[in-house]
Structure formats: structure tokens, C-alpha cells
N, CA, C and O of each residue as an XYZ file, in Angstrom:
688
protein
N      -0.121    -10.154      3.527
C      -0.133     -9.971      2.092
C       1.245    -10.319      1.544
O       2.317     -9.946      2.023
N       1.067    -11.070      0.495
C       2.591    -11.576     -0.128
C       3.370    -10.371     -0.810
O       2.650     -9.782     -1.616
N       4.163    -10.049     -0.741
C       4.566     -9.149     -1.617
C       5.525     -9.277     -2.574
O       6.663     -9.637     -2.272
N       5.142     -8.977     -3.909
C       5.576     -9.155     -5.028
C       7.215     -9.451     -5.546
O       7.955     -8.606     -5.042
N       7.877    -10.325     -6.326
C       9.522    -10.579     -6.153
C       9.519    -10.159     -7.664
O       8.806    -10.348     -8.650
N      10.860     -9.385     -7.296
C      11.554     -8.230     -8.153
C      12.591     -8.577     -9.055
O      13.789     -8.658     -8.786
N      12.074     -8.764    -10.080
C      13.541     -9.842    -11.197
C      14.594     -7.988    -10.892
O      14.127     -6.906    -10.536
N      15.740     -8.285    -11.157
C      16.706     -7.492    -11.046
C      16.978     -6.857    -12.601
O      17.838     -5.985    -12.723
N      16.464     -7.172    -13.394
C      16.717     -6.668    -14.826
C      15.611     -5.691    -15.343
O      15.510     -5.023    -16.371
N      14.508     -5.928    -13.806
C      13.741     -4.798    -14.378
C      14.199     -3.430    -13.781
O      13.434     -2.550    -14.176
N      15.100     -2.984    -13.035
C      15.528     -2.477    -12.473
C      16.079     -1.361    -13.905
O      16.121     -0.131    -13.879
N      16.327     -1.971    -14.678
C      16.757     -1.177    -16.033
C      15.728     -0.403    -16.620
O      15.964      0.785    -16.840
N      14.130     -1.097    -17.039
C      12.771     -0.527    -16.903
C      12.455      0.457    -16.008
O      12.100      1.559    -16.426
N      12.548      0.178    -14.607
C      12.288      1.051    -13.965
C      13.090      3.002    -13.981
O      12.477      4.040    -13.729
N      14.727      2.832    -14.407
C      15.140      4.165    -14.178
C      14.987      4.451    -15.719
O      15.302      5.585    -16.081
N      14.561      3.602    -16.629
C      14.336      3.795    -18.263
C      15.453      3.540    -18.756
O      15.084      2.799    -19.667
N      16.547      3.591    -18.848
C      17.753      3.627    -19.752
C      19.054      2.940    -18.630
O      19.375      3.309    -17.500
N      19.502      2.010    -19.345
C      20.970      1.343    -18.554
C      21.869      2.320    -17.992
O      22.523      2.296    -16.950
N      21.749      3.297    -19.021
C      22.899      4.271    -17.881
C      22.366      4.846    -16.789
O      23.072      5.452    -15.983
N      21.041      4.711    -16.652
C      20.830      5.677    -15.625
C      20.542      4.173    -13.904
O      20.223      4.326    -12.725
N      20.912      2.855    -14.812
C      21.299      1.965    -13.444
C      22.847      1.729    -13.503
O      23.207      0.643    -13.049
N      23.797      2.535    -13.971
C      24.931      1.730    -13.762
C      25.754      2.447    -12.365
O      26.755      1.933    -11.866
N      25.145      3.664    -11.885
C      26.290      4.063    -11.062
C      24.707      4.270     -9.968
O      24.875      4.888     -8.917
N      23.574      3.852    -10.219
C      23.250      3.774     -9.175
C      23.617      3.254     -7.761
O      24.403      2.314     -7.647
N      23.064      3.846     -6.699
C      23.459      3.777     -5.194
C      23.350      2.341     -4.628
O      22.200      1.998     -4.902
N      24.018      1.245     -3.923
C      22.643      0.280     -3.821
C      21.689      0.080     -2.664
O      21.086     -0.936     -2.317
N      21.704      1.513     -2.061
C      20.857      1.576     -1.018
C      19.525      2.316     -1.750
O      18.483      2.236     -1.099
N      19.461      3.030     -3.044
C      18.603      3.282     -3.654
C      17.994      2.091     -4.451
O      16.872      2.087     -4.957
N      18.485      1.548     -4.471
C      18.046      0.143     -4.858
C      17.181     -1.125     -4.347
O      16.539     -2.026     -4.885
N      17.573     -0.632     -2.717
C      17.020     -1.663     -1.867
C      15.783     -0.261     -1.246
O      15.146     -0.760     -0.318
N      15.473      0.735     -1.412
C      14.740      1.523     -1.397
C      13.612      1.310     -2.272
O      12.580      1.668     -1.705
N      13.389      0.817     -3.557
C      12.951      1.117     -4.972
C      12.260     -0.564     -4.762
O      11.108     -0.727     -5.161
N      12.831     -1.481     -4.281
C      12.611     -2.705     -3.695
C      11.364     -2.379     -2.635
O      10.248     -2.577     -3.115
N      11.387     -2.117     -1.875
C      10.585     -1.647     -0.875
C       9.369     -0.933     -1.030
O       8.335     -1.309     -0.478
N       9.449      0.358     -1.949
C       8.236      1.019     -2.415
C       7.961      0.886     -3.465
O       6.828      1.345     -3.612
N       8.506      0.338     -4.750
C       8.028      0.236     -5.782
C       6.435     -0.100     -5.678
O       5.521      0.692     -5.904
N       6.319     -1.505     -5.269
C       4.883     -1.781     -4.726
C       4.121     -1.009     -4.314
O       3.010     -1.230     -4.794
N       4.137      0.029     -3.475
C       3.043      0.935     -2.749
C       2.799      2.323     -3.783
O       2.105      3.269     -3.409
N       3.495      2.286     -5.162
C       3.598      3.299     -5.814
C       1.997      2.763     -6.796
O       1.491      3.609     -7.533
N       1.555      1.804     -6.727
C       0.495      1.398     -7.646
C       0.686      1.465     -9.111
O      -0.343      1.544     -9.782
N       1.624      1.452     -9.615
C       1.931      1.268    -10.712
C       2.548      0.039    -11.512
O       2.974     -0.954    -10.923
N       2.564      0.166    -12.804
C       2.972     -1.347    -13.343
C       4.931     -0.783    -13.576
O       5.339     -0.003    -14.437
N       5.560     -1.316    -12.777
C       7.163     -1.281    -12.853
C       7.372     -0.853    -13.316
O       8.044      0.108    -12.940
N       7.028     -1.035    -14.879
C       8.221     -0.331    -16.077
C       7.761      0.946    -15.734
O       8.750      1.666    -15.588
N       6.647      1.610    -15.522
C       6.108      2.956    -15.498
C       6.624      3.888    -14.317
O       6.202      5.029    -14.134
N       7.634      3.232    -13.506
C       7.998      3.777    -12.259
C       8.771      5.147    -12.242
O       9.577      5.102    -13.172
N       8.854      6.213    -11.650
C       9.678      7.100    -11.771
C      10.909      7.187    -10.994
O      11.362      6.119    -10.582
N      11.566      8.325    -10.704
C      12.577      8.585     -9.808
C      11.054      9.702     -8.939
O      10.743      9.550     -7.757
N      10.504     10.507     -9.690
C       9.939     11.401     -8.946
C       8.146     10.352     -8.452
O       7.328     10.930     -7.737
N       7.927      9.260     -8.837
C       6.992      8.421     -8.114
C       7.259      7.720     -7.177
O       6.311      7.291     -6.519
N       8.865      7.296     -6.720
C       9.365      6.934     -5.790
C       9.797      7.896     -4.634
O      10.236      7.425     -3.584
N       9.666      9.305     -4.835
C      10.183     10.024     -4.538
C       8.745     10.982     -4.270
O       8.896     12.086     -3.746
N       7.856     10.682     -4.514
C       6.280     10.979     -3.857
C       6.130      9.917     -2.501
O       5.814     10.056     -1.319
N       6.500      8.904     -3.287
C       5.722      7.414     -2.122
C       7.094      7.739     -0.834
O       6.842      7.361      0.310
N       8.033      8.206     -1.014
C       8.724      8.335      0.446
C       8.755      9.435      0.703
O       9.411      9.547      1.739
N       8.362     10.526      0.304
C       8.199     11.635      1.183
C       7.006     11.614      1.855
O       6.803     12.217      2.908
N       5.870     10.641      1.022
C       4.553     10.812      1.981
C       4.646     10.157      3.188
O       3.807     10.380      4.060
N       5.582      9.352      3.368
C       5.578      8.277      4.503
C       6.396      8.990      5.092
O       6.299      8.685      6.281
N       7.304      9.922      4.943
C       8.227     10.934      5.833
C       7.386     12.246      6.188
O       7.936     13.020      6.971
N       6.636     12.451      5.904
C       5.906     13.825      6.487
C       4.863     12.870      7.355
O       4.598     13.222      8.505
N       4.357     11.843      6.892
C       3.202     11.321      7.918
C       3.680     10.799      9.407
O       2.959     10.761     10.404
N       5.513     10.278      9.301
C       5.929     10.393     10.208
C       6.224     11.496     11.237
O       5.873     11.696     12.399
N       6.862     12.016     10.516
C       7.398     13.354     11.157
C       6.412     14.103     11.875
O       6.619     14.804     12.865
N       5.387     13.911     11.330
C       3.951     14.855     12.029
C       3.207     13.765     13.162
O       2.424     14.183     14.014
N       3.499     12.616     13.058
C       3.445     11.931     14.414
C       3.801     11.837     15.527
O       4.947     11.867     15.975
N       2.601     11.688     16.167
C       3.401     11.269     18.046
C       3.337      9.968     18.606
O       2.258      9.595     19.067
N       4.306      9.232     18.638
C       4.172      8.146     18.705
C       3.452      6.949     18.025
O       2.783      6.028     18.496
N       3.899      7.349     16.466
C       2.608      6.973     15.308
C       1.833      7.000     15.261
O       1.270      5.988     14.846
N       0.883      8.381     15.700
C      -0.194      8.481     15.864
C      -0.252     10.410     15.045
O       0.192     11.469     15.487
N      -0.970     10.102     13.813
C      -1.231     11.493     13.233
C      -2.542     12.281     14.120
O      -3.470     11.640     14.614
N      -2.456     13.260     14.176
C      -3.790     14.212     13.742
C      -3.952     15.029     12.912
O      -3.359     16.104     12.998
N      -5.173     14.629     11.417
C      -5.707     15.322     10.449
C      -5.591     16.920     11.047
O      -6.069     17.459     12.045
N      -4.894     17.307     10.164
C      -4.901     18.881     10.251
C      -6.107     19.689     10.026
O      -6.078     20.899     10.250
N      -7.058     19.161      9.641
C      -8.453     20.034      9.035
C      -9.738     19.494     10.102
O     -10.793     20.123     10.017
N      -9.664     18.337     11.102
C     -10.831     17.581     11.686
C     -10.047     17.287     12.683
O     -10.759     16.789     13.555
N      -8.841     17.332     13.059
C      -8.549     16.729     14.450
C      -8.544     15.141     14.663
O      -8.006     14.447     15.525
N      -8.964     14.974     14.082
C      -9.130     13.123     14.008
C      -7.791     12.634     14.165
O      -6.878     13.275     13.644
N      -7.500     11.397     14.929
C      -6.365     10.615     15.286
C      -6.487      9.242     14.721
O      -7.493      8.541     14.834
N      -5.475      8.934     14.151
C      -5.063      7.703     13.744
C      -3.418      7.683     13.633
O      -2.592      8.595     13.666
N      -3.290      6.212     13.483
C      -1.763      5.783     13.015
C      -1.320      6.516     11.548
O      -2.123      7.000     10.750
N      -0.194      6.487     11.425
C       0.236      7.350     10.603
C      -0.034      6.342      9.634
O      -0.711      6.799      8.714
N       0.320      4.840      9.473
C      -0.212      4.501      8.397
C      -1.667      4.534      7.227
O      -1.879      4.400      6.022
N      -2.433      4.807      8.517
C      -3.709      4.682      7.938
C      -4.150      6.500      7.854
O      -5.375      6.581      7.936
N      -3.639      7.603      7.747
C      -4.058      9.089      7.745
C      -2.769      8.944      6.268
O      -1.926      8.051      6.178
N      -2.988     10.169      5.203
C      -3.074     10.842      4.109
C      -2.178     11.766      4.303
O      -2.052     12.359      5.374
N      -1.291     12.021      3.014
C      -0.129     13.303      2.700
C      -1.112     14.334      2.021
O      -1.516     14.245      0.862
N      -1.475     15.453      3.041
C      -2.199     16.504      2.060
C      -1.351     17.294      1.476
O      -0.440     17.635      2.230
N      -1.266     17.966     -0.197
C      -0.486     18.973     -0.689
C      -1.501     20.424     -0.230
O      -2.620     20.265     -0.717
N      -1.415     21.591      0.459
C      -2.232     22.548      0.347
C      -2.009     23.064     -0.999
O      -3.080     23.120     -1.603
N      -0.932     23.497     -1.752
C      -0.304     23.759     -3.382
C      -0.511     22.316     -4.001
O       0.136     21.424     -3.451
N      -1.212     22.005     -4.924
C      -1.138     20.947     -5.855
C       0.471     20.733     -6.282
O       1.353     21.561     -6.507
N       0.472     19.391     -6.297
C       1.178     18.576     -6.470
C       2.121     18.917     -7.947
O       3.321     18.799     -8.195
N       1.037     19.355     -8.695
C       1.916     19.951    -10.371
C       2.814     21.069    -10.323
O       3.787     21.368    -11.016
N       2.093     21.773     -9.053
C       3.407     22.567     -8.625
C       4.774     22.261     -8.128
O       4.951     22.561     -6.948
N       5.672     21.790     -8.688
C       7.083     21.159     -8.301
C       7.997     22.193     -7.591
O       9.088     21.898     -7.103
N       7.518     23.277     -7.580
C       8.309     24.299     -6.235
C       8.054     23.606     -5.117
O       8.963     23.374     -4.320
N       6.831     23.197     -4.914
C       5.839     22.834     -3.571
C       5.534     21.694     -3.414
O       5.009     21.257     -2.390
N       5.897     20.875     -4.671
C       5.751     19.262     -4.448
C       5.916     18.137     -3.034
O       5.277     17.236     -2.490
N       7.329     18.936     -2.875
C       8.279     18.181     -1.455
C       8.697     19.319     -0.584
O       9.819     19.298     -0.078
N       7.757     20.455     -0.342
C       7.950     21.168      0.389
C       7.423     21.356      1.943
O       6.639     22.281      2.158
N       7.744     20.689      2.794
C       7.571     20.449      4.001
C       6.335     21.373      4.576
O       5.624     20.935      5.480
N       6.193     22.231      4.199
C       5.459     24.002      4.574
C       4.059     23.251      4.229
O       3.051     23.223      4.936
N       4.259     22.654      2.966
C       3.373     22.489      1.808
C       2.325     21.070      2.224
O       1.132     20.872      1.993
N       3.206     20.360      2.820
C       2.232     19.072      3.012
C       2.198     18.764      5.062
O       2.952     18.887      6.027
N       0.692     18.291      4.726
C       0.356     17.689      5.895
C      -0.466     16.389      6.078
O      -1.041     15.797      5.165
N      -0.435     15.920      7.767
C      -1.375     14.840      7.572
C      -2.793     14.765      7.254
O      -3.240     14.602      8.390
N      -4.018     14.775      6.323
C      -4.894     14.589      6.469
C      -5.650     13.255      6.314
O      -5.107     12.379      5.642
N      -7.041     12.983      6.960
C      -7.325     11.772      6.683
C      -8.515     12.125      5.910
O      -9.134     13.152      5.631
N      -8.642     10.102      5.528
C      -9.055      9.928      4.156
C     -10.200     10.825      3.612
O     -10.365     11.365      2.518
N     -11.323     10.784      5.356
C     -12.772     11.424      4.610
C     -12.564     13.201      4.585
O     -13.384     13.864      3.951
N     -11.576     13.794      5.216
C     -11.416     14.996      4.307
C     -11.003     15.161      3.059
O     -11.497     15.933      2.237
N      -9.728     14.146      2.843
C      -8.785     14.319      1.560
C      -9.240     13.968      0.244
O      -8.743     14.253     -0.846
N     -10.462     13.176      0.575
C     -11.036     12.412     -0.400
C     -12.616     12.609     -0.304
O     -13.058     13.025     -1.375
N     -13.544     12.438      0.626
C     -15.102     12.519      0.776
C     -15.166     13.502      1.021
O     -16.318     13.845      0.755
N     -14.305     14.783      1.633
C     -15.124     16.030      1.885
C     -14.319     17.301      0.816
O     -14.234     18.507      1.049
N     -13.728     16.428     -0.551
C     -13.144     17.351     -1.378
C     -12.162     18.308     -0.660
O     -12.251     19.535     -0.635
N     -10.810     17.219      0.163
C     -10.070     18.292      0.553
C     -10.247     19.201      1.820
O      -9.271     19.736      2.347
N     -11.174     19.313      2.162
C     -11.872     20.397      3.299
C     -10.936     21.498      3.431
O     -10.187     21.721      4.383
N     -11.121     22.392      1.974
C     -10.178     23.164      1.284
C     -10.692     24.573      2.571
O      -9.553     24.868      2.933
N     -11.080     24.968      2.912
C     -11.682     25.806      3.550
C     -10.793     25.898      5.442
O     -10.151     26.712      6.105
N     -11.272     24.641      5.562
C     -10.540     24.273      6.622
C      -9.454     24.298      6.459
O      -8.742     25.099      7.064
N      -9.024     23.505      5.665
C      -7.010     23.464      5.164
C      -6.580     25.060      5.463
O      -5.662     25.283      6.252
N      -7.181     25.995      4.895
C      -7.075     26.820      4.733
C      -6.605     27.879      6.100
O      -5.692     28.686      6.277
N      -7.443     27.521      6.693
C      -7.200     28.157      7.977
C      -5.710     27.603      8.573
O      -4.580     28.070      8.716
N      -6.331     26.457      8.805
C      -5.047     25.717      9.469
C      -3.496     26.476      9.271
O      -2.641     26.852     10.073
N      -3.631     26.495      7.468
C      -2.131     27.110      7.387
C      -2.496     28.839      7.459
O      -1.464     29.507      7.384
N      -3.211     29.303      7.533
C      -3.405     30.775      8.007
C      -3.004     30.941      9.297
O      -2.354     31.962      9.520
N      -3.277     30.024     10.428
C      -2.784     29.798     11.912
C      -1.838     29.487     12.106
O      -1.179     29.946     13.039
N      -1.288     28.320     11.059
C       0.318     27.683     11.362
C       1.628     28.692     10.399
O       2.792     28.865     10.758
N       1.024     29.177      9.246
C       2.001     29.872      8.761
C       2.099     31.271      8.487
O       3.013     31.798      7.853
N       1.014     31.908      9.046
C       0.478     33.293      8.769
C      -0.095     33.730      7.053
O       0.372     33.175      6.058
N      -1.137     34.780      6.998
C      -1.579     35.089      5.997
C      -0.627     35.457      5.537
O      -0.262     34.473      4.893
N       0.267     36.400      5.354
C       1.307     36.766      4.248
C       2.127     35.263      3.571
O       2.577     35.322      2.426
N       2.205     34.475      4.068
C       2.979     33.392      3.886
C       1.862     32.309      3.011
O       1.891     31.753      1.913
N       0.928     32.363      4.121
C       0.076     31.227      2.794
C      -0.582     32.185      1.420
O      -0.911     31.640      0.367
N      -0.674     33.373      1.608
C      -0.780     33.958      0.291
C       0.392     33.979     -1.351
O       0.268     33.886     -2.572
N       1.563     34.181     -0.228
C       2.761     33.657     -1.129
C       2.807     32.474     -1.524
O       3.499     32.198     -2.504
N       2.168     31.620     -0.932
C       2.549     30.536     -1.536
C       1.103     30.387     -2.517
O       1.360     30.056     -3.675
N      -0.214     30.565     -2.238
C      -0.776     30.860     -3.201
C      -0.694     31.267     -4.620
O      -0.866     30.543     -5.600
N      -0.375     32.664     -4.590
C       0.244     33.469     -5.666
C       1.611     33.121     -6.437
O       2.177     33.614     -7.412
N       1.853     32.188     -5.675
C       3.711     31.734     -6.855
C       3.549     31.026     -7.822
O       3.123     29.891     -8.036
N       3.994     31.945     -8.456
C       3.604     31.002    -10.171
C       4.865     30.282    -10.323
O       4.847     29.163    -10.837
N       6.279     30.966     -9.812
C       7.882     29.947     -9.756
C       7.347     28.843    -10.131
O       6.126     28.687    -10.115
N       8.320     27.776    -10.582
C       7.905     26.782    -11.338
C       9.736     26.031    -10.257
O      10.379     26.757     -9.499
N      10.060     24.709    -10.521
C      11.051     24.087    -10.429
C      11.382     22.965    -11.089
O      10.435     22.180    -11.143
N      12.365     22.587    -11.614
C      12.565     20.882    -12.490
C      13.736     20.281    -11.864
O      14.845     20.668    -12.232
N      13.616     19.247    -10.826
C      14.317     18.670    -10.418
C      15.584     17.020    -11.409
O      15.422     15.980    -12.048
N      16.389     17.649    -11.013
C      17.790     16.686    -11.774
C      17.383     15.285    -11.421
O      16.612     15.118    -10.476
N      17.831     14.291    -12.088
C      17.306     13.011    -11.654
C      18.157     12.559    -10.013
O      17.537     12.281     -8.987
N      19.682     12.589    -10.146
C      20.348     13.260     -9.035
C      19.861     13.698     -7.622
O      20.264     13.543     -6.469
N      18.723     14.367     -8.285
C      18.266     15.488     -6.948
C      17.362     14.675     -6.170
O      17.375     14.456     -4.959
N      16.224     14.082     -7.469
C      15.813     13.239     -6.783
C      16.246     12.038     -5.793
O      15.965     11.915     -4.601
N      17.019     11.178     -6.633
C      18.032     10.244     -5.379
C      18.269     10.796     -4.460
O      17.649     10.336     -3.501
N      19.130     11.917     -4.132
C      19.680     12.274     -3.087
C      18.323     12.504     -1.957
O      18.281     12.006     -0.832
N      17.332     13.322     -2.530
C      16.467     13.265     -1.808
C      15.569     11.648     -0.956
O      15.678     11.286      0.215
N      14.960     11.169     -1.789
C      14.947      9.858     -1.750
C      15.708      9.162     -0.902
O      15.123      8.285     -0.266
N      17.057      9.337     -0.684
C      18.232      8.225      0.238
C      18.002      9.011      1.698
O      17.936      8.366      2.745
N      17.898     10.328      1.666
C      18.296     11.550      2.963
C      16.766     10.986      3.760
O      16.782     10.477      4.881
N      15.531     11.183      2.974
C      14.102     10.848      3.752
C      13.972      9.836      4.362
O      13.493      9.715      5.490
N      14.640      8.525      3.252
C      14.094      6.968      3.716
C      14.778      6.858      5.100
O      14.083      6.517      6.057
N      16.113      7.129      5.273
C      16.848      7.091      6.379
C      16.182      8.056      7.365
O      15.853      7.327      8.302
N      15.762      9.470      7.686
C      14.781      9.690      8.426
C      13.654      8.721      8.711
O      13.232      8.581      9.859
N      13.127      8.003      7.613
C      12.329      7.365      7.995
C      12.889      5.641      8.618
O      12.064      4.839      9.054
N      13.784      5.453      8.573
C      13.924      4.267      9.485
C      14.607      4.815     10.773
O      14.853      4.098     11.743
N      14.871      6.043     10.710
C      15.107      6.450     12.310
C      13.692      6.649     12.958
O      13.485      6.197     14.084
N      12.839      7.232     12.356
C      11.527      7.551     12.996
C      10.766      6.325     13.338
O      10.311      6.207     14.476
N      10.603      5.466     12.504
C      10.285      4.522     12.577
C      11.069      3.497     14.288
O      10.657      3.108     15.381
N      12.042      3.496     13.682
C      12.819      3.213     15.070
C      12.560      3.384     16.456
O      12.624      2.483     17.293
N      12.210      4.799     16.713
C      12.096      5.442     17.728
C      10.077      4.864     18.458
O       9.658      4.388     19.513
N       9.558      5.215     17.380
C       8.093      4.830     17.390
C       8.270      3.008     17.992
O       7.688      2.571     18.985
N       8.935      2.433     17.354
C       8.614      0.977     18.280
C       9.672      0.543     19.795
O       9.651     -0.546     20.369
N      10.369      1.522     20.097
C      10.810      1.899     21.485
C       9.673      1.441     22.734
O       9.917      1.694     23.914
């Protein structure tokens, strides 16, 4: 698949306002290059926190791999990490829990999507992996969080680099 070439002035579109590209990183840059595309969106519409979804999902799908190879947390099913799903057990609007490691796992497609989640199952899973007092807390938290644009980058630069170490290691 060809993948799409990136005039450099949209780069201004993308963070919305010139100041917010002038002291950018330029390894966040060559980051934003890379996933912009897999974010499914039309450029100008890009975020700091949609770029910052599309690499944490590819950093938890790693991280929960063995030898690039996930297993769905709710069915057991094995696949490559590319082709298995970032489940949120806390919805995603929750920004306490957005990028919270606790919070997301691998699932694949026909739970995450054809079996509505296999909210039931999910359920257990983190009842076994994190105990009932813990997945109830996280249930019950109404806490809210608003991340700095800042926060995001930093996050964003710290993952991708996990992820070209992981990556690394996997084609060993």
C-alpha cells in the first residue's frame, strides 16, 4: 500500500496554530509522519490526543505480546499484535483511564466489535487480574483528568520509543 506524502506546511493544520509547531520536537514530528495515516482522519482534523490514542494502542498491543503474538483477554484467541484490538475496560471519555495501562488490553476484533465488547467476560478477566476492590474503583470513579498539550508529547515521544524497542526485540 502506497502511503500518503506529507506537504510540511500542513504540519501547522495539524497542531492548529503556528505556535504550537514552532518549538516542536523533531522526533515528534517524524512520529506524526508515521501515524498520522493510521489515525483515519482528514489531517487538518488531527489531534495531539488522536496521535496519542494511535500510539498507545500500538504500545499496549505490544507490550502484551509474546513474540508478536497477542492473546484476546476475553476468548484466548492468538494472533499478531497487528491484527488483535486496544480494549478500554473504562471508556475512552474517561481521560483518568484513557492511557491507563490497568485500563487497556488486547482484545480481538469479534469480541471488541461482533460480540459487543464481551463486557461480561472483560469483566472477569480484570476481576482475576486486578481484584474486585480495584476493578470496582475503577468502576465507580467519577475523577475526571485534562491533559496539557505538553503532556501529551511527552507521552507520545516516551511510548513510540518503547515501541521501536519492542518492536526491535520481536524481529530478533
Amino acid at each position: 500500500m502506497k502511503q500518503k506524502q506529507i506537504n510540511p506546511q500542513s504540519f501547522k493544520k495539524l497542531w492548529k496554530t503556528k505556535k504550537a509547531t514552532e518549538n516542536i520536537e523533531p522526533i515528534l514530528l517524524d512520529i506524526v509522519k508515521e501515524y498520522w495515516v493510521k489515525v483515519h482522519k482528514p489531517q487538518w482534523s488531527v489531534t495531539r490526543k488522536d496521535l496519542a490514542d494511535r500510539v498507545f494502542s500500538e504500545y499496549i498491543r505490544l507490550s502484551e505480546s509474546k513474540n508478536g503474538i497477542c492473546k484476546c483477554v476475553t476468548c484466548w484467541a492468538e494472533m499478531s499484535w497487528e491484527q488483535i484490538q486496544n480494549w478500554h475496560f473504562i471508556s475512552r471519555s474517561n481521560m483518568k483511564y484513557r492511557f491507563a495501562e490497568i485500563n487497556c488490553h488486547p482484545q480481538c476484533q469479534q469480541c471488541n466489535v461482533f460480540l459487543n465488547w464481551n463486557y461480561l467476560k472483560y469483566t472477569m478477566y480484570m476481576i482475576n487480574e486486578y481484584w474486585l476492590e480495584k476493578t470496582q474503583e475503577m468502576i465507580n470513579d467519577k475523577t475526571t483528568k485534562e491533559y496539557k498539550q505538553y503532556e501529551y508529547e511527552e507521552m507520545i515521544i516516551k511510548w513510540y520509543w518503547e515501541i521501536v524497542d519492542m518492536k526491535r526485540k520481536i524481529k530478533r
